[in-house]
C-alpha positions as CSV (number, residue, x, y, z in Angstrom):
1,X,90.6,130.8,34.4
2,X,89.7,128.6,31.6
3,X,87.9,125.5,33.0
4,X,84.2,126.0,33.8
5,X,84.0,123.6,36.3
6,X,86.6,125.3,38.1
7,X,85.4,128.8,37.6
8,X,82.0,127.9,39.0
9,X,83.7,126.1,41.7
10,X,85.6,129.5,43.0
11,X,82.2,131.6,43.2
12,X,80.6,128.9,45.2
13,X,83.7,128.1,47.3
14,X,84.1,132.3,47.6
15,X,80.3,132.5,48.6
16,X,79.6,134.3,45.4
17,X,77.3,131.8,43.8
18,X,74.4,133.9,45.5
19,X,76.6,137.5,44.8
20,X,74.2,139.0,42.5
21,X,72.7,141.4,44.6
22,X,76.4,142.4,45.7
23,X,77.6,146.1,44.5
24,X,80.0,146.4,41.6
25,X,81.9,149.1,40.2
26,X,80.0,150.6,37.5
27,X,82.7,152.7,36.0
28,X,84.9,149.2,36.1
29,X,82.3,147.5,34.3
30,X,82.2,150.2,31.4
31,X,86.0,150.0,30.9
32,X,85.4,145.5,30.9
33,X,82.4,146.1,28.7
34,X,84.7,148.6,26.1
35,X,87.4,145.7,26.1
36,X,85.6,142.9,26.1
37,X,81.9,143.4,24.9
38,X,81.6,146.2,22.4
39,X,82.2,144.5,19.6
40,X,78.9,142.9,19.6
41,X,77.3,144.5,22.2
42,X,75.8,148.5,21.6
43,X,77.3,149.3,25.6
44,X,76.2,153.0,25.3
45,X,72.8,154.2,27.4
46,X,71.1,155.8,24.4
47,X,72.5,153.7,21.6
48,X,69.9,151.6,19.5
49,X,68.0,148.8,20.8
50,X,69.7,145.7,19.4
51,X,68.2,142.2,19.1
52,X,70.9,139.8,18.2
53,X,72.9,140.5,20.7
54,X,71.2,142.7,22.9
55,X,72.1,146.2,23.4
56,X,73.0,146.8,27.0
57,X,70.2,149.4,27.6
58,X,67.8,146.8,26.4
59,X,69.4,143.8,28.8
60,X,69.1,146.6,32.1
61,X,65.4,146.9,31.4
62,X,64.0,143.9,30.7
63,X,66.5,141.4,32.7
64,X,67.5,141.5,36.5
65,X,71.0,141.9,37.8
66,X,70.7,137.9,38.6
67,X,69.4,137.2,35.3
68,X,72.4,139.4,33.8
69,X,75.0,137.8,36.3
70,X,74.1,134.1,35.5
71,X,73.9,135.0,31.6
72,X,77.3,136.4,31.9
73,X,78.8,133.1,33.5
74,X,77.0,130.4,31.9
75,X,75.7,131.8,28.8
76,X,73.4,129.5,26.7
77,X,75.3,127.1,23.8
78,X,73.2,128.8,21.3
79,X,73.4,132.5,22.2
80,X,76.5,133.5,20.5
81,X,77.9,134.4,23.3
82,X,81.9,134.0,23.3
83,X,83.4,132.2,26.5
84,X,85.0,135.7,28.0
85,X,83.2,134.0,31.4
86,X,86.1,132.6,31.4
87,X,88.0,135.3,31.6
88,X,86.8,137.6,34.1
89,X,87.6,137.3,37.5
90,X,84.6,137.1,40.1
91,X,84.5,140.3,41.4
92,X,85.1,141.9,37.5
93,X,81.6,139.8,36.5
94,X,79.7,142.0,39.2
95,X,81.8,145.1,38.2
96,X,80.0,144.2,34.3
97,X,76.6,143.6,36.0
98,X,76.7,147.1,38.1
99,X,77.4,149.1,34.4
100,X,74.7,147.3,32.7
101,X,72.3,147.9,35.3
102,X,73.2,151.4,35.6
103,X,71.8,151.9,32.1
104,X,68.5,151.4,33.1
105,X,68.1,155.0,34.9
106,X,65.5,157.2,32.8
């Protein structure tokens, strides 16, 4: 789905706006975060603490699964981030947010 406006449009229209707090797949998430994030991202529980970007241990402690979800789908213009919102499905951005947040466990 490539238009924003329509992309946000399907969450709210599928009640998903609020979906945050909804489970995702965590093991889902990992194989989205090895196709689509790990070539800027450190995805791996143990890996280094990045800055610019973020590793994903460091985004599961310090952000909430909200604050991941809505950074996921409308990122800031001057993070950096790539538009792959666009290109995950609903249910595949809470799939993402359940891996990240898994990393969090000691």
């Amino acid at each position: 789905m490539k238009n924003p406006l329509l992309f946000l449009a399907t969450f709210v229209m599928c009640g998903l706006a609020a979906a945050p707090t909804l489970a995702g797949d965590a093991a889902a998430g990992r194989r989205l975060a090895e196709e689509h994030c790990v070539r800027c991202h450190n995805i791996e529980k143990g890996a280094g603490f990045k800055l610019k970007p973020p590793s994903f241990q460091a985004i599961a402690i310090y952000r909430t699964s909200e604050d991941i979800w809505s950074r996921i789908i409308a990122p800031s213009p001057h993070s950096g981030m790539p538009d792959v919102q666009w290109t995950l499905m609903p249910e595949e951005v809470q799939d993402l947010v359940a891996y990240i947040a898994s990393l969090d466990v000691p």
